[in-house]
Rosetta silent file (secondary structure, phi, psi, omega in degrees, C-alpha in Angstrom):
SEQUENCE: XXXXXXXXXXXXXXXXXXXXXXXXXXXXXXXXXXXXXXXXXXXXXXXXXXXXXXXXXXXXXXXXXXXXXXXXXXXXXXXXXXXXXXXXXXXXXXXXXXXXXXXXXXXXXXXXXX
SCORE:     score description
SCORE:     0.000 S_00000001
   1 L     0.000  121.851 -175.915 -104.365  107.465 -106.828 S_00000001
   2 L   -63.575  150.567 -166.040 -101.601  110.088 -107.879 S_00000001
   3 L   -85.217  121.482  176.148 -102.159  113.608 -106.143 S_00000001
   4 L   -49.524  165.431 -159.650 -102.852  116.228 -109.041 S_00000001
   5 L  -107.622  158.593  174.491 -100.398  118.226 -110.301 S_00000001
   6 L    71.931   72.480 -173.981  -99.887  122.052 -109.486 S_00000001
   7 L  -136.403  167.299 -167.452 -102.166  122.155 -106.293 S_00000001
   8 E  -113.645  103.943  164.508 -102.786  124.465 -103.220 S_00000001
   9 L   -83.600  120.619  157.926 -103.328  121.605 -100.296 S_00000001
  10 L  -112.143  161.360  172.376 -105.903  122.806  -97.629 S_00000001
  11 E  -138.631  164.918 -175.082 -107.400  120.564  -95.149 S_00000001
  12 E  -149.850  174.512 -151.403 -111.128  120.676  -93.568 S_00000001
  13 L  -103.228  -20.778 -156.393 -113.009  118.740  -91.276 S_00000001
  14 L  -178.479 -175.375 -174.018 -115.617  117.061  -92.616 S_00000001
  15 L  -155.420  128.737  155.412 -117.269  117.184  -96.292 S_00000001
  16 E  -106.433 -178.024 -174.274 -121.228  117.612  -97.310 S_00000001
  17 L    58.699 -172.107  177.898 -123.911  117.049  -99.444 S_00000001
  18 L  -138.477   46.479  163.673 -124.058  113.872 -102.218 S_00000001
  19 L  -111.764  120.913  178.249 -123.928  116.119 -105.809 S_00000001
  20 L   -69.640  144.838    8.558 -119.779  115.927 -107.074 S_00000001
  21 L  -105.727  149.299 -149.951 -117.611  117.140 -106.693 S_00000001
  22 L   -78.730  157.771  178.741 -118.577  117.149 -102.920 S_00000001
  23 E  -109.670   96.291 -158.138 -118.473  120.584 -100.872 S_00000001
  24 L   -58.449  138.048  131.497 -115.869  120.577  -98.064 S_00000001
  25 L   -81.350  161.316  156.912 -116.547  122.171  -94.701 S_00000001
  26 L    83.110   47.355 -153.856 -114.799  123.276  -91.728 S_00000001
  27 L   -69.762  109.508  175.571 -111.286  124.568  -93.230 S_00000001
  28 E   -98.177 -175.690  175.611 -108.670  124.039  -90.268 S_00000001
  29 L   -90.489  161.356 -174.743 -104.867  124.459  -90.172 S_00000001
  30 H   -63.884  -43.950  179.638 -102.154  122.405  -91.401 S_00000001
  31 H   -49.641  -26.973 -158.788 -101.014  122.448  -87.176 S_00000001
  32 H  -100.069   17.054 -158.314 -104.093  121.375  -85.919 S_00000001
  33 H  -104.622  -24.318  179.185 -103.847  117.992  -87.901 S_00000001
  34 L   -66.932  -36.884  176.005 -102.154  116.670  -85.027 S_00000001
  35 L   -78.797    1.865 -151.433 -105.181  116.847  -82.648 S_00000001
  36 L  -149.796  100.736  174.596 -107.599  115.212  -85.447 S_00000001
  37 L   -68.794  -10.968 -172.837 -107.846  111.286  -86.334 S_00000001
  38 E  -148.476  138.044 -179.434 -109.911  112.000  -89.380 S_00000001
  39 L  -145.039 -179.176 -165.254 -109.426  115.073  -91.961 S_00000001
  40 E  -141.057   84.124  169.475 -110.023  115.929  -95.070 S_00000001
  41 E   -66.558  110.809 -171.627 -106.850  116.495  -97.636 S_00000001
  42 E   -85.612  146.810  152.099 -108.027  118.938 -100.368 S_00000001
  43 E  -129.794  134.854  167.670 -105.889  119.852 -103.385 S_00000001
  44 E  -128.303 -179.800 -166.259 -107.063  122.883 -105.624 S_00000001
  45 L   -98.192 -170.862 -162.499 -105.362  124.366 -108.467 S_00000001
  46 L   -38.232  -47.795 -155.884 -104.049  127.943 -109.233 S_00000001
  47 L  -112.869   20.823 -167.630 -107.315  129.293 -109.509 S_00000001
  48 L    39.933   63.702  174.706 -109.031  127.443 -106.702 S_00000001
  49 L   -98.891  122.383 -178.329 -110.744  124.916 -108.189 S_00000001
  50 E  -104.438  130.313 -176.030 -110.927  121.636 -106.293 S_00000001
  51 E   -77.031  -30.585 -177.958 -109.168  119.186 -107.948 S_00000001
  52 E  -162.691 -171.965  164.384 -109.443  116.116 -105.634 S_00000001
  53 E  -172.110  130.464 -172.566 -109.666  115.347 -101.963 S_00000001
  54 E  -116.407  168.166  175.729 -108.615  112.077 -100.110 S_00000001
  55 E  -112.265  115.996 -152.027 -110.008  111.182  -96.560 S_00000001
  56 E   -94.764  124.212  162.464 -107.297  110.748  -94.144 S_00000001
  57 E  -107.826  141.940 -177.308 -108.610  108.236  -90.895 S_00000001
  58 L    31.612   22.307  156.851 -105.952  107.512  -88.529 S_00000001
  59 L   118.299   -5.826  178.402 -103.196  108.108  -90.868 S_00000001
  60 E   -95.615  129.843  170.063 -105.079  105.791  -94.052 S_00000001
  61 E   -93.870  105.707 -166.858 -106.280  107.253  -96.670 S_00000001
  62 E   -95.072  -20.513  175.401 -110.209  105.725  -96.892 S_00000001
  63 E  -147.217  159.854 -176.059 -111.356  107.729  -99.410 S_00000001
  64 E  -128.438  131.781  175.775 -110.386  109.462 -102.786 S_00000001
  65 E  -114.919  134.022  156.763 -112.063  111.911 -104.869 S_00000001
  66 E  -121.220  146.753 -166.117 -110.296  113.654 -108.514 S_00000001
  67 E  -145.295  154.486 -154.148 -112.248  115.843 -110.365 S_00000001
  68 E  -145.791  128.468  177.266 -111.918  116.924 -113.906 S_00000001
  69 E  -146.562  126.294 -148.680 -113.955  119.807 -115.539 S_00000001
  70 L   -75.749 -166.710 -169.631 -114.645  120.930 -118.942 S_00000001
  71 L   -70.291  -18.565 -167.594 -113.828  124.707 -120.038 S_00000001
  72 L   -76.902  -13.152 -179.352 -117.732  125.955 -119.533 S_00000001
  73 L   114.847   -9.040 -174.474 -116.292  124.863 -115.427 S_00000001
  74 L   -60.518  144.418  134.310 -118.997  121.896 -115.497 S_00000001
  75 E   -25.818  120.907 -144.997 -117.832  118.772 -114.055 S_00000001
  76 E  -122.901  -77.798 -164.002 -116.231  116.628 -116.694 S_00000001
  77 E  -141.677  163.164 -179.375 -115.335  113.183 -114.815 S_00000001
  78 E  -144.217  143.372  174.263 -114.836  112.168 -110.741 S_00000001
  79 E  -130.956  117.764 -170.120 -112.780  109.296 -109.996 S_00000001
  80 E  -111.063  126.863  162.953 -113.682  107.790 -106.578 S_00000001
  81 E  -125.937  160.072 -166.239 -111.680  105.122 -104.875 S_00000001
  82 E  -167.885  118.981 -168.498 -112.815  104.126 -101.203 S_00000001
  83 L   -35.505  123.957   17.441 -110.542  101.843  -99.096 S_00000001
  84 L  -135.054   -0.590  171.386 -110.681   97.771 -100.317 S_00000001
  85 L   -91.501 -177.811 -166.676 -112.946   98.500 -102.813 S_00000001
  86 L   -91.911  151.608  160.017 -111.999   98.811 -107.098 S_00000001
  87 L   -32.787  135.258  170.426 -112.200  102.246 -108.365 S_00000001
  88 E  -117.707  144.641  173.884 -115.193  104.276 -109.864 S_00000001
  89 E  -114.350  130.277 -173.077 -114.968  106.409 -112.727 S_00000001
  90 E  -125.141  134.016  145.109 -118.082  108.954 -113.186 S_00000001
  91 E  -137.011  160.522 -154.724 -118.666  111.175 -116.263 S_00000001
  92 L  -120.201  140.737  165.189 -120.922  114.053 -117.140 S_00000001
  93 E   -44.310  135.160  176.670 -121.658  116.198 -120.382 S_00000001
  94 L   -46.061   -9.714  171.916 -120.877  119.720 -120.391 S_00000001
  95 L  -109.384   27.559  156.061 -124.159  120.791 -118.759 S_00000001
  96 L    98.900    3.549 -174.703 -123.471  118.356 -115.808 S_00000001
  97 E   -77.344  158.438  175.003 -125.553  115.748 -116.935 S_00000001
  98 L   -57.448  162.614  153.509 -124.356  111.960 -115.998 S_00000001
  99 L  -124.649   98.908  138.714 -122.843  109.409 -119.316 S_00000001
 100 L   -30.415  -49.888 -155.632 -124.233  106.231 -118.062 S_00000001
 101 L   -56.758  -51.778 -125.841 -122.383  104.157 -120.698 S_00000001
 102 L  -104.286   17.040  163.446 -118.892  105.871 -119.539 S_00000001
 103 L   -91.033   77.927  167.750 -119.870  105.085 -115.620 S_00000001
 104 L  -167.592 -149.483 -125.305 -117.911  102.351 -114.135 S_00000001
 105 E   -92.210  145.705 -153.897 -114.744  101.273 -113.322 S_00000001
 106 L   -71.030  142.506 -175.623 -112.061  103.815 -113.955 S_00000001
 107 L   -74.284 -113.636 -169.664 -110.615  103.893 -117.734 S_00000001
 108 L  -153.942  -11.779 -176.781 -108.266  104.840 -119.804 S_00000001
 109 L   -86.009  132.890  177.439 -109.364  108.885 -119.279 S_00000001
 110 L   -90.877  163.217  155.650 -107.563  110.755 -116.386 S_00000001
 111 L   -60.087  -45.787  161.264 -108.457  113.337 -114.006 S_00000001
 112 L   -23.397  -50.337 -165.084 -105.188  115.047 -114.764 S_00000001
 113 L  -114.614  145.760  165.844 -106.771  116.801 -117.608 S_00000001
 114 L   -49.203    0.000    0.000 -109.462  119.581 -118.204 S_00000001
């Protein structure tokens, strides 16, 4: 999964809750990555919006998140990939609601765009 474009990379310790796009905790330093078998790479854009996040374990990336969001700021689509399994694609309506139909395996729509 390609890293979005135009991003701010932070990294954090850990991640909570189960409602997307997931809410990161524990923001540490890029130095302190050395000391830590499992992180959390974030990327947000301009305006600090997070765009994706993969989960680094021992140097492997096990999990992927990209997030997409329409103009009201609502979550527009999440593209999840998690280490040997195939991709998920999830998208929601402008007031956040799920689209069954357009929930399964990622498409032909990107994350790349608002």
């Amino acid at each position: 999964m390609a890293e979005p474009a135009e991003e701010h990379c932070r990294f954090f310790v850990s991640y909570t809750g189960v409602k997307l796009p997931f809410t990161l905790v524990n923001a540490i330093e890029a130095n302190a990555l050395s000391n830590r078998n499992t992180f959390i790479r974030a990327y947000f854009d301009g305006l600090g919006v997070l765009r994706g996040f993969d989960k680094v374990v021992y140097g492997e990336v096990e999990l992927s998140h990209r997030y997409a969001y329409h103009p009201n700021g609502q979550l527009k689509r999440a593209e999840i990939v998690m280490l040997d399994e195939e991709p998920a694609a999830l998208s929601f309506d402008e007031a956040g609601t799920p689209r069954p139909e357009a929930n399964s395996a990622v498409e032909n729509e990107g994350c790349g765009s608002s």
